[in-house]
OpenMM code with the backbone's topology and positions (N, CA, C; nanometers):
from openmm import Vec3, app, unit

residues = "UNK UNK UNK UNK UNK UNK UNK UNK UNK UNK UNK UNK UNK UNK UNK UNK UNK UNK UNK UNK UNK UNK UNK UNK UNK UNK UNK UNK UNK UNK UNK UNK UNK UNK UNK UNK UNK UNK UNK UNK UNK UNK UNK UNK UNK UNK UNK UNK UNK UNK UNK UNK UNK UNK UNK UNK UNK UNK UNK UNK UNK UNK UNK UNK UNK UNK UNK UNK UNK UNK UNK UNK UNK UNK UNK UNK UNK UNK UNK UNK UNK UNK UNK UNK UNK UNK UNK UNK UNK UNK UNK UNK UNK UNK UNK UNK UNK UNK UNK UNK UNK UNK UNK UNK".split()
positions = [
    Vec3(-0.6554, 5.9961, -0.0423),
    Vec3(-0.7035, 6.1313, -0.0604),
    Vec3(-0.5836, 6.2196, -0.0946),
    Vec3(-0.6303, 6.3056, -0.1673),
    Vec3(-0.4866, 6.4126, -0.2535),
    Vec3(-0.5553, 6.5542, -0.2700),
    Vec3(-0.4122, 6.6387, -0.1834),
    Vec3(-0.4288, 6.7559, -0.2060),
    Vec3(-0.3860, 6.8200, -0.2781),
    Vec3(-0.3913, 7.0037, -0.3462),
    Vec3(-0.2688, 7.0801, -0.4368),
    Vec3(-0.2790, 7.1669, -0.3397),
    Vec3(-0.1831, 7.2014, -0.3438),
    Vec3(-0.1355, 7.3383, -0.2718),
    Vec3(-0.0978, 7.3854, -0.3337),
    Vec3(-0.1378, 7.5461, -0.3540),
    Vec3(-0.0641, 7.6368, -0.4997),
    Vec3(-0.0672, 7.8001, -0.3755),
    Vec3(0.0798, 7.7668, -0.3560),
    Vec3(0.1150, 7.8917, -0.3432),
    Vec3(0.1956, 7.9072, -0.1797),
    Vec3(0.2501, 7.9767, -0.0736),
    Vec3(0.2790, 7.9574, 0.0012),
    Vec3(0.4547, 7.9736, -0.0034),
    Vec3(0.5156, 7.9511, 0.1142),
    Vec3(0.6524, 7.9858, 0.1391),
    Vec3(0.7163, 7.8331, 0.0834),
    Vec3(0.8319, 7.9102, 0.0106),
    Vec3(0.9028, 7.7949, -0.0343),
    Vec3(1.0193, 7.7235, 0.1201),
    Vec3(0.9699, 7.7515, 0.2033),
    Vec3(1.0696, 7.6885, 0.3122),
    Vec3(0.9741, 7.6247, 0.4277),
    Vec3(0.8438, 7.5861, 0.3847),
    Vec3(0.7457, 7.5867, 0.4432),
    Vec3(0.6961, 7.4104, 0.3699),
    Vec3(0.6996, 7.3703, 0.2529),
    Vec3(0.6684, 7.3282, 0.1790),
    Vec3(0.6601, 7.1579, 0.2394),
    Vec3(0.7823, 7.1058, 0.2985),
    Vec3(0.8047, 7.0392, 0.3913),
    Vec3(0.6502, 7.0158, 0.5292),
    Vec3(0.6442, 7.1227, 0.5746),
    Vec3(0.5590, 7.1184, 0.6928),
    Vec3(0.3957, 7.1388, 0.5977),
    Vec3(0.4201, 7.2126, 0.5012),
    Vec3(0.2917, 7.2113, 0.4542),
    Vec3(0.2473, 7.0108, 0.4322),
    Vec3(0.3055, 6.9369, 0.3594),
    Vec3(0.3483, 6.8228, 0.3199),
    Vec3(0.2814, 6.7533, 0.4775),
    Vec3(0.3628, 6.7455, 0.5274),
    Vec3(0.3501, 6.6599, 0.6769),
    Vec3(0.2298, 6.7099, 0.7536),
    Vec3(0.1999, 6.8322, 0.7579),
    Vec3(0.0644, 6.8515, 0.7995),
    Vec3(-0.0376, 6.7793, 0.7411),
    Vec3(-0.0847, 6.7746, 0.6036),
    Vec3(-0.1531, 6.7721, 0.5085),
    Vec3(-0.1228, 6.5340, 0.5307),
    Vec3(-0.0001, 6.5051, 0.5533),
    Vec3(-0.0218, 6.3623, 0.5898),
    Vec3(-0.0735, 6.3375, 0.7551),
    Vec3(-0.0666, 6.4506, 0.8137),
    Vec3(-0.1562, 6.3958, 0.9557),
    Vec3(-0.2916, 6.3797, 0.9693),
    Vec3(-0.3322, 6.4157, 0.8453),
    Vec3(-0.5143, 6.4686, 0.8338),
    Vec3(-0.5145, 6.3381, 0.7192),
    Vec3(-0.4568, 6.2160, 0.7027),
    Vec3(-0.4360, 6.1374, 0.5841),
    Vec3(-0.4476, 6.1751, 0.4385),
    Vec3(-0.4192, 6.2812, 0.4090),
    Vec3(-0.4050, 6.3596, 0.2879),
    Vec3(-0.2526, 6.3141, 0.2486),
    Vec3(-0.2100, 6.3263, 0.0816),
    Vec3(-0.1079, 6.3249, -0.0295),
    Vec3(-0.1178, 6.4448, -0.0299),
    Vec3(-0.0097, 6.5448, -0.0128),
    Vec3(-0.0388, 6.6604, -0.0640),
    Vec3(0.1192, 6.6713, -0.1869),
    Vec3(0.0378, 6.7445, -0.2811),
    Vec3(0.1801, 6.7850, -0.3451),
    Vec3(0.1580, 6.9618, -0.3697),
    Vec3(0.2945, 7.0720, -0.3661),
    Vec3(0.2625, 7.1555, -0.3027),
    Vec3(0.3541, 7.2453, -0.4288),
    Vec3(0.2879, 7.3594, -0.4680),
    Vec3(0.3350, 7.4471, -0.5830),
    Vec3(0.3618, 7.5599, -0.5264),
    Vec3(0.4726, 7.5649, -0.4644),
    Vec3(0.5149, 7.7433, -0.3900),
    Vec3(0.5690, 7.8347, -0.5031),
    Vec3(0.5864, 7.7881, -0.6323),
    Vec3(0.6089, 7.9036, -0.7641),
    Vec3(0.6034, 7.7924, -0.8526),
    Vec3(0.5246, 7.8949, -0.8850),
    Vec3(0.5008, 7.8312, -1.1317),
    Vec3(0.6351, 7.8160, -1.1944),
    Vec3(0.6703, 7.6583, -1.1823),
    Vec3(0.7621, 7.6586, -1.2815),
    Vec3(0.7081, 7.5861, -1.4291),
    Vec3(0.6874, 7.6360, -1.4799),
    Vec3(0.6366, 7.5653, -1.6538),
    Vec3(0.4652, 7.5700, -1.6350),
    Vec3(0.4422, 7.4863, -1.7295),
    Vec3(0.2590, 7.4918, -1.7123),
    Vec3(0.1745, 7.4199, -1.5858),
    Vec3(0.1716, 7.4724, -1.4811),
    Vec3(0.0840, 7.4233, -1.3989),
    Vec3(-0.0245, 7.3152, -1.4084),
    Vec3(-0.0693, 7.3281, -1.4815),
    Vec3(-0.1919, 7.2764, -1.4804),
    Vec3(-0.1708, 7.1611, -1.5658),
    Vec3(-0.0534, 7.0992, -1.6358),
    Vec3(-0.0150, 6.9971, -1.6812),
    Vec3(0.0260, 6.9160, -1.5231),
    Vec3(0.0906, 6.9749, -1.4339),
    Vec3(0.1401, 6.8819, -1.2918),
    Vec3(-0.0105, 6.8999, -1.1770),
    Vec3(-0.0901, 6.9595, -1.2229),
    Vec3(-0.1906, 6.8805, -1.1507),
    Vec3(-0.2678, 6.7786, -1.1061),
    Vec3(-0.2865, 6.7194, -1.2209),
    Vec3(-0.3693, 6.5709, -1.1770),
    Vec3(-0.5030, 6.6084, -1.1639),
    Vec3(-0.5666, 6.5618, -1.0578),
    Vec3(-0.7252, 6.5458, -1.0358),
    Vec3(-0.7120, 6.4977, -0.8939),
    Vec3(-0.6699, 6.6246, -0.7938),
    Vec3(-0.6743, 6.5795, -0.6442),
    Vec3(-0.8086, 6.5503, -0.5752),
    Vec3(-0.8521, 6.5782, -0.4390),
    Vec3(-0.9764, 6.5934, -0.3988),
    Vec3(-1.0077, 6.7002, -0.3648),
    Vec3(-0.9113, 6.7735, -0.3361),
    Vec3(-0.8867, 6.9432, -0.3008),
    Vec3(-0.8119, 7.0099, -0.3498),
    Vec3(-0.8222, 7.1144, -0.3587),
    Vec3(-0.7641, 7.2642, -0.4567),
    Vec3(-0.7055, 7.3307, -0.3002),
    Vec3(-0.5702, 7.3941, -0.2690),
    Vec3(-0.5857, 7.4785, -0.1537),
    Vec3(-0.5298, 7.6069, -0.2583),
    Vec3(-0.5539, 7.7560, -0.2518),
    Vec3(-0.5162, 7.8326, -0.2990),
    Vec3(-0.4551, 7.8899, -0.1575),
    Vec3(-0.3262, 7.9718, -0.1574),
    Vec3(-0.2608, 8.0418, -0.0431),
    Vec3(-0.3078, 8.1767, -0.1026),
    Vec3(-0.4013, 8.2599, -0.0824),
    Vec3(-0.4043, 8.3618, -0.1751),
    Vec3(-0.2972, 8.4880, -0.1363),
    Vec3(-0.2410, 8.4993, -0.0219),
    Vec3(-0.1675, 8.5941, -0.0205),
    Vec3(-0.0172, 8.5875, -0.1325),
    Vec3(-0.0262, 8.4641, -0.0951),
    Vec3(0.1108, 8.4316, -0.1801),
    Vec3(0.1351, 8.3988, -0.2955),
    Vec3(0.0653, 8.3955, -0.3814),
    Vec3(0.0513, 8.3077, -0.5246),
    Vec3(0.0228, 8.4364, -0.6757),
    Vec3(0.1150, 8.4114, -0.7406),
    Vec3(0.0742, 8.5047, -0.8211),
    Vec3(-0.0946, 8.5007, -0.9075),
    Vec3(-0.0824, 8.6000, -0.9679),
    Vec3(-0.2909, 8.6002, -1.0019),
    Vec3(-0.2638, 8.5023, -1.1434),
    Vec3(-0.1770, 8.4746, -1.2379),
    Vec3(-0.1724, 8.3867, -1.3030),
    Vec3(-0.1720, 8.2230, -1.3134),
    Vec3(-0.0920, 8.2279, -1.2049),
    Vec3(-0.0620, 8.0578, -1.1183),
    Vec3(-0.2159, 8.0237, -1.0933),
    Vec3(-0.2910, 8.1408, -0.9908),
    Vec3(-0.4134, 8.1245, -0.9167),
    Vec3(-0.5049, 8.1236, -1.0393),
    Vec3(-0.5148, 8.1717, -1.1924),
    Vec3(-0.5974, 8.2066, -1.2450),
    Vec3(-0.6151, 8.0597, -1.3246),
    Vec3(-0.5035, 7.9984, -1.3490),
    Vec3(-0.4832, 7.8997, -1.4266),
    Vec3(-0.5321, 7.7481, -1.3579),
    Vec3(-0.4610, 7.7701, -1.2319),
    Vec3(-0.4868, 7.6201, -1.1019),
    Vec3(-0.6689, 7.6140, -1.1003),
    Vec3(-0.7255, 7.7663, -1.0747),
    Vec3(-0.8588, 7.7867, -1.0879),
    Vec3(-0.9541, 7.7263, -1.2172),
    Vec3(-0.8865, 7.7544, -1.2742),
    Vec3(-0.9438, 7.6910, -1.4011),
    Vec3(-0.9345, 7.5277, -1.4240),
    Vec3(-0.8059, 7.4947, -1.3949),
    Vec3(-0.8130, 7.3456, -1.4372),
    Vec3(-0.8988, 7.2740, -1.3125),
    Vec3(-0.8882, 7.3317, -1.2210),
    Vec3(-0.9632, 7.2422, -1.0761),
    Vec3(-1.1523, 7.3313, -1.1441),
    Vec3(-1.1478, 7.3715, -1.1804),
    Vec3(-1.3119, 7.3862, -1.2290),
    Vec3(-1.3456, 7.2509, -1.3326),
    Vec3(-1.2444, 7.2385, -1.4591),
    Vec3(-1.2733, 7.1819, -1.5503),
    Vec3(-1.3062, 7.0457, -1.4985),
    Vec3(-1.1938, 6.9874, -1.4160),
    Vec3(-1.2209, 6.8196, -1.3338),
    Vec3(-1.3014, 6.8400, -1.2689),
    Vec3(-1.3733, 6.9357, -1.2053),
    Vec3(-1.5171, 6.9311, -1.0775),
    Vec3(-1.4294, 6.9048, -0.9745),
    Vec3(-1.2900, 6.9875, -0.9262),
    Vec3(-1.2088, 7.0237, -0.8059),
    Vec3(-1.2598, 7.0966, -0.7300),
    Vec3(-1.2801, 7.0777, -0.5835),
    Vec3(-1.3336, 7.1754, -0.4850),
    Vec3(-1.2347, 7.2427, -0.4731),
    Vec3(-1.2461, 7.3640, -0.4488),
    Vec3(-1.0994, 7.4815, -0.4008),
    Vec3(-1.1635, 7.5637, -0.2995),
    Vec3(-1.0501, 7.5726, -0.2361),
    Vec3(-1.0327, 7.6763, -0.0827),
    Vec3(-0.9502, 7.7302, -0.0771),
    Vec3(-0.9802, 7.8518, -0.0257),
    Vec3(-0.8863, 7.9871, -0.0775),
    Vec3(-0.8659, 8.0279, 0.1341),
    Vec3(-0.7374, 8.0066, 0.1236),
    Vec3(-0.7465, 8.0458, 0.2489),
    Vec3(-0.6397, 8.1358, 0.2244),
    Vec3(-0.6471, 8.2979, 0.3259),
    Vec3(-0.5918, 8.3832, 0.2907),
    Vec3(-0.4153, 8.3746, 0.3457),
    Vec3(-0.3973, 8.3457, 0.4670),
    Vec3(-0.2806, 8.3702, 0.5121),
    Vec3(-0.1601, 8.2035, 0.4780),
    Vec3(-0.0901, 8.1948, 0.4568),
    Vec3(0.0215, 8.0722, 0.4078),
    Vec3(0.0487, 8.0019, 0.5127),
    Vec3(-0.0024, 8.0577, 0.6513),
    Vec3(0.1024, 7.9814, 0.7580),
    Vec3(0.0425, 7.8369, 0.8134),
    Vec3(0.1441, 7.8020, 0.9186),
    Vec3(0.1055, 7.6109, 0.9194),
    Vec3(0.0018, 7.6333, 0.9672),
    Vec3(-0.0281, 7.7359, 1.0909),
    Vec3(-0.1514, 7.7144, 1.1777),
    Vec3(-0.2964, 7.7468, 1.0877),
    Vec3(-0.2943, 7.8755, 0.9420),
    Vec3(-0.4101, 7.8489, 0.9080),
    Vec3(-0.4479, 7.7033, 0.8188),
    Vec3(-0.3130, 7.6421, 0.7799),
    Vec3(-0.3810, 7.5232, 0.7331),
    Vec3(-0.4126, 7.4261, 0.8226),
    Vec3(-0.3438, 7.3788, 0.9565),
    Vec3(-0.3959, 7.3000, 0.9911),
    Vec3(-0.5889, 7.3609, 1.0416),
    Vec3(-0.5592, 7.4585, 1.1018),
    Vec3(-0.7269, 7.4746, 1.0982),
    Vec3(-0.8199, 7.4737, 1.0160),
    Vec3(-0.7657, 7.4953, 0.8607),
    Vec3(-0.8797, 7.4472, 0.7420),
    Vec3(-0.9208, 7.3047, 0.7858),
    Vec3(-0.8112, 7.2003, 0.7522),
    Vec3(-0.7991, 7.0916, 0.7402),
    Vec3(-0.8789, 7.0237, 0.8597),
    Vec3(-0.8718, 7.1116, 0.9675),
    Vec3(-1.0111, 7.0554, 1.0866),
    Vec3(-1.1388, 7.1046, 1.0583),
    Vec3(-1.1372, 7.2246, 1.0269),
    Vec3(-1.2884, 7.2280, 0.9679),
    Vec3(-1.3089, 7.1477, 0.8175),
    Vec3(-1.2269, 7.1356, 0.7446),
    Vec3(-1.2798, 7.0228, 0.6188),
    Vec3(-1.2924, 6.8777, 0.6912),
    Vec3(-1.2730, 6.8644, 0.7888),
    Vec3(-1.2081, 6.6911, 0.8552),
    Vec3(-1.3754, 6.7380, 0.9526),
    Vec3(-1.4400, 6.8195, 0.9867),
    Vec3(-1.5433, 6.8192, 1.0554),
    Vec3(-1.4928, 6.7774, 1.2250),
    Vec3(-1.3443, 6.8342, 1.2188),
    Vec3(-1.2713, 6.7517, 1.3539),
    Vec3(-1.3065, 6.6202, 1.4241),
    Vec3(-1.2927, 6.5938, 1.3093),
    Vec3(-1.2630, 6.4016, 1.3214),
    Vec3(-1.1497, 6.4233, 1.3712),
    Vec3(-1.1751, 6.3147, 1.5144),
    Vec3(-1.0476, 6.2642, 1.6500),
    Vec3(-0.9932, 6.1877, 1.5638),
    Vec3(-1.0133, 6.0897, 1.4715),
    Vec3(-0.9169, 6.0068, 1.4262),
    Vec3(-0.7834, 6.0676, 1.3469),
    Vec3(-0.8026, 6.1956, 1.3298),
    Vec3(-0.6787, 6.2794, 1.2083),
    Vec3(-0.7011, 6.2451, 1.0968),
    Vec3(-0.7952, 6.1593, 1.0807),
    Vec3(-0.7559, 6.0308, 0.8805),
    Vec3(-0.8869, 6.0909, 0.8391),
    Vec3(-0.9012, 6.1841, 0.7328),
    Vec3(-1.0214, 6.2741, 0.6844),
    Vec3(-1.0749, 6.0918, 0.6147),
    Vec3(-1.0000, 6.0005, 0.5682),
    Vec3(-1.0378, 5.8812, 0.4660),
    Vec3(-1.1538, 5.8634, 0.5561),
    Vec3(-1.1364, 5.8408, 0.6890),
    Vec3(-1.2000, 5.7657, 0.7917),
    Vec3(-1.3307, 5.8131, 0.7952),
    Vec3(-1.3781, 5.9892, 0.8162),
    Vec3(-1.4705, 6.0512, 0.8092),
    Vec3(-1.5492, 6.1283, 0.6797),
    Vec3(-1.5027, 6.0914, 0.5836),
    Vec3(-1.5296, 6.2068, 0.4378),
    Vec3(-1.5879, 6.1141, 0.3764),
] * unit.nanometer
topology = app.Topology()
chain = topology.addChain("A")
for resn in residues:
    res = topology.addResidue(resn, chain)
    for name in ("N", "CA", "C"):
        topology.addAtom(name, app.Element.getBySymbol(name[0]), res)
């Protein structure tokens, strides 16, 4: 299972990463647009948008290519570890095992 992360603290990126492998997620994580985005996307299983942090172009563009593949996206407002790990339990339906593979 593979995540994007578009947006968030560039000193964070690390813990975003390791969170995102305790829930058995790949995450790869875009804290600023360098070149065309949406060429280093891929076709994850999830879209995360940081919306506080992300410029409206990065967000306008990531939005678009995760529409075109049929990408689910979640826009969670604040960047920090604790609101992602709590997405990641409500997307995981707080599955005890941590491994979303196990329950999704």
């Amino acid at each position: 299972m593979s995540v994007v992360i578009i947006g968030g603290n560039e000193r964070m990126v690390c813990q975003y990463e390791s969170i995102c492998k305790s829930y058995g997620y790949k995450a790869k994580v875009f804290a600023k647009e360098r070149g065309a985005i949406r060429k280093k996307l891929g076709v994850p299983d999830l879209l995360i948008l940081f919306t506080t942090t992300v410029s409206h172009k990065m967000a306008v563009s990531a939005a678009q290519e995760a529409r075109r593949n049929n990408v689910p996206i979640a826009h969670i407002h604040s960047s920090s570890a604790a609101a992602l790990s709590q997405f990641l339990d409500e997307h995981c339906n707080g599955c005890s095992k941590r491994n979303c593979a196990d329950c999704c």
